[in-house]
N, C-alpha and C positions, 0 to 999 in steps of 0.2 A: 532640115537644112533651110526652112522656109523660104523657098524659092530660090535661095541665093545661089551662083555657080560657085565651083570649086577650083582652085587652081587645078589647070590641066584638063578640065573636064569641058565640054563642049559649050559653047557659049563665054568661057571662059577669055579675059582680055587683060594683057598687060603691056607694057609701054618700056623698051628698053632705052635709056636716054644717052648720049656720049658727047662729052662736050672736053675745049681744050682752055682751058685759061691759064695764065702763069701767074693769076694774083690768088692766094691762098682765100685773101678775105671776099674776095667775089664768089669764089667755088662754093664755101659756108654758106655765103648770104644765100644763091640759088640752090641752095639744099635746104636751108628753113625754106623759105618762100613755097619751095616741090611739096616739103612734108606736109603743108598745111591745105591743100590744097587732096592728095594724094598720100594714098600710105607707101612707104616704101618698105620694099623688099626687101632689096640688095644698095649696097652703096659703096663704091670702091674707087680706090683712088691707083693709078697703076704704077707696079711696083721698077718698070723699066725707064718709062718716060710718066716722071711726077706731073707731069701737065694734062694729063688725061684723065679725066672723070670718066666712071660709069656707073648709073644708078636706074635701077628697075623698081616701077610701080606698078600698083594693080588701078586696070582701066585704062579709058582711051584716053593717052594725055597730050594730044598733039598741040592743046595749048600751051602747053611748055616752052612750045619754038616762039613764041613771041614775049617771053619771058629771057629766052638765052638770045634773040636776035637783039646785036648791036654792043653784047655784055662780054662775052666768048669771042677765042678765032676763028673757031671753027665748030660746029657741031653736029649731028644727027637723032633722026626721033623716028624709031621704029614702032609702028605698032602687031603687036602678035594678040592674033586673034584666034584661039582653038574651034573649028571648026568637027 
């Protein structure tokens, strides 16, 4: 494994992200911008209200929130950190 953690395994950290935009082409653009930066996970768009992103990375990505602040209505940035 050469040092690296594993998902789930202790030391292990990922970044769950949720944001709301209503312009499709913004949601893209902050999904290349995450990828390149972060690998993603997960990435999903919700199937009840189309205006809600969610997308999980691995690692701490709290600088994402200065990325979505001012782009987005609304958003949130979790960090999960296995312990």
């Amino acid at each position: 494994m050469n040092g690296e953690t594993t998902k789930g395994s202790k030391g292990y950290v990922k970044t769950a992200i949720f944001f709301t935009t209503y312009d499709e082409n913004v949601a893209k653009n902050i999904i290349d911008e995450i990828a390149k930066d972060f690998r993603i996970l997960e990435n999903k768009r919700s199937r009840v209200l189309k205006e809600i992103y969610y997308i999980a990375v691995e690692g701490d990505a709290r600088s994402v929130e200065d990325l979505l602040r001012g782009r987005v209505s609304w958003y949130k940035v979790d960090i999960l950190e296995f312990k």
